[in-house]
C-alpha positions as CSV (number, residue, x, y, z in Angstrom):
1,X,128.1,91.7,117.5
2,X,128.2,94.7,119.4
3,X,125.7,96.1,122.4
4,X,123.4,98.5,121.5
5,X,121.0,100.7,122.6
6,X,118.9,102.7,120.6
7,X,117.9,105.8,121.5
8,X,115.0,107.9,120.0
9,X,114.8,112.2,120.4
10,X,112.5,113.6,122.7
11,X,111.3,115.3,119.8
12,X,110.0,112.6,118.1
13,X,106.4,112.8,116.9
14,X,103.5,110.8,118.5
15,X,102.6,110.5,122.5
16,X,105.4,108.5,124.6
17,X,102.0,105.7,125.4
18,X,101.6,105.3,121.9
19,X,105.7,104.7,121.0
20,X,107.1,100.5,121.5
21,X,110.2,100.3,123.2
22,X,113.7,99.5,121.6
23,X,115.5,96.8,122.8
24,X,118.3,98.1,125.2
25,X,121.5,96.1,125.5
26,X,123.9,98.6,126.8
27,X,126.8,100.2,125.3
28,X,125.1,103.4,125.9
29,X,125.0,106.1,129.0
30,X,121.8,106.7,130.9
31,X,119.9,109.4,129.5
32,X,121.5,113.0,130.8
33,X,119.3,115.2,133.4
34,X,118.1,117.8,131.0
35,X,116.3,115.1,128.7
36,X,115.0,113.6,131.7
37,X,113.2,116.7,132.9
38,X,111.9,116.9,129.4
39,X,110.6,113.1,129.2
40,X,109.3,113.6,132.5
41,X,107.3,116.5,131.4
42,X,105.8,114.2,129.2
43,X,104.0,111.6,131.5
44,X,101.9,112.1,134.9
45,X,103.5,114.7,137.7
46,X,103.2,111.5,140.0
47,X,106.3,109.8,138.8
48,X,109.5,111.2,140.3
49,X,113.0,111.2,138.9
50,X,115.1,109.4,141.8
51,X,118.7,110.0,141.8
52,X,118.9,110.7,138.0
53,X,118.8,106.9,138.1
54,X,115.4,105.3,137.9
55,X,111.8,106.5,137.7
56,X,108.9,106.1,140.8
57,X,105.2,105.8,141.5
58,X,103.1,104.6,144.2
59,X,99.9,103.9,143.1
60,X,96.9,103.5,145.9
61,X,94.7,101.0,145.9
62,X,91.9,99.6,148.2
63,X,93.6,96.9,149.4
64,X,96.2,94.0,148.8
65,X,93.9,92.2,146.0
66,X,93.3,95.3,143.9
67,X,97.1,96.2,143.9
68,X,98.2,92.7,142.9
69,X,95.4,92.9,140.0
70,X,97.0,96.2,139.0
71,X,100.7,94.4,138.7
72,X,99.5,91.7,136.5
73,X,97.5,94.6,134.0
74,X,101.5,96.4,134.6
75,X,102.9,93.2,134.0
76,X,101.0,92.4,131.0
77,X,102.2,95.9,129.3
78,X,105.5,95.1,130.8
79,X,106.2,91.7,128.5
80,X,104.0,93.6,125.7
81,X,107.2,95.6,125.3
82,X,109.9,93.7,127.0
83,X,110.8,96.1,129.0
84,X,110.4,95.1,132.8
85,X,109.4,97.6,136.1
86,X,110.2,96.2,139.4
87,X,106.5,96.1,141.4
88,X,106.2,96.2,144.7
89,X,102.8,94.9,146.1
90,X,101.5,96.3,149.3
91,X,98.5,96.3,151.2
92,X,96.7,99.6,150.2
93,X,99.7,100.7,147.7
94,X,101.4,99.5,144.5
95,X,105.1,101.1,144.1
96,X,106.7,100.9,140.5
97,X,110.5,101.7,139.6
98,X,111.7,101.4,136.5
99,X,115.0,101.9,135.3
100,X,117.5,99.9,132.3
101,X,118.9,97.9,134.0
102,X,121.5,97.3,131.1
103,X,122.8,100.2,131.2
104,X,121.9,100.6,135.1
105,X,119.9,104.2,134.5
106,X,117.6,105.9,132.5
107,X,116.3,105.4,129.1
108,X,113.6,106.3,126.9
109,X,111.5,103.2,127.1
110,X,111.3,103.5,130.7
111,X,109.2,106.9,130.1
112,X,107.6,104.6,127.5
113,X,106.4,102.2,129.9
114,X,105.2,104.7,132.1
115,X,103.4,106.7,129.9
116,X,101.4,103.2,129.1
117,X,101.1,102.7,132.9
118,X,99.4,106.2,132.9
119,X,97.2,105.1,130.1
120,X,96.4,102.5,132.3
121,X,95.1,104.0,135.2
122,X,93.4,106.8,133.5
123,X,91.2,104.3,131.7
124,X,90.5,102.9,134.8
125,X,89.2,105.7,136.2
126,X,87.6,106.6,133.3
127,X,85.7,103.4,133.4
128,X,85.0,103.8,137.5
129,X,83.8,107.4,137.0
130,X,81.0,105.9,134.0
């Protein structure tokens, strides 16, 4: 059996939080630049493209306990669609990078999984600000 990769348009209907990743394999390249500035028009202006390679966000947070808390709710979306960010746990700061590993670059279900990250967080601060 061969490696895949599925890849969906950009163009697809529905909002990238609402969409369940594909299983990614390899066998595919990372997605090119100009359909990553298009994803990444898609999701919050505080995730940068780094390097054409992998997606980034440092989150604030009060203090050590809150950003742990905020990896295990990223964690929990994370095995939802089995698709995995690397989280970095700080005092003060929670840093996410996500990338495919499999095919060591960008893909559409790492927009995916950060569209449901910025889901996330503005639910939280929905639910602070009420």
């Amino acid at each position: 059996m061969g490696i895949f990769c599925t890849v969906m348009s950009s163009s697809d209907p529905g909002e990238l939080s609402q969409r369940q990743c594909i299983p990614c394999r390899g066998g595919v390249p990372p997605l090119p630049p100009e359909q990553l500035g298009t994803l990444l028009s898609r999701i919050s202006p505080d995730w940068a493209v780094v390097n054409n390679h992998h997606l980034k966000r440092e989150i604030p947070r009060k203090n050590f306990r809150r950003a742990l808390e905020l990896a295990n709710r990223i964690g929990e979306i994370a095995e939802s669609q089995r698709h995995h960010p690397d989280l970095l746990v700080s005092w003060g700061k929670l840093t996410v990078t996500l990338f495919t590993h499999a095919i060591d670059g960008l893909h559409e279900n790492d927009f995916i999984v950060a569209a449901r990250i910025d889901s996330l967080l503005a639910s939280e601060h929905s639910a602070e600000t009420h």
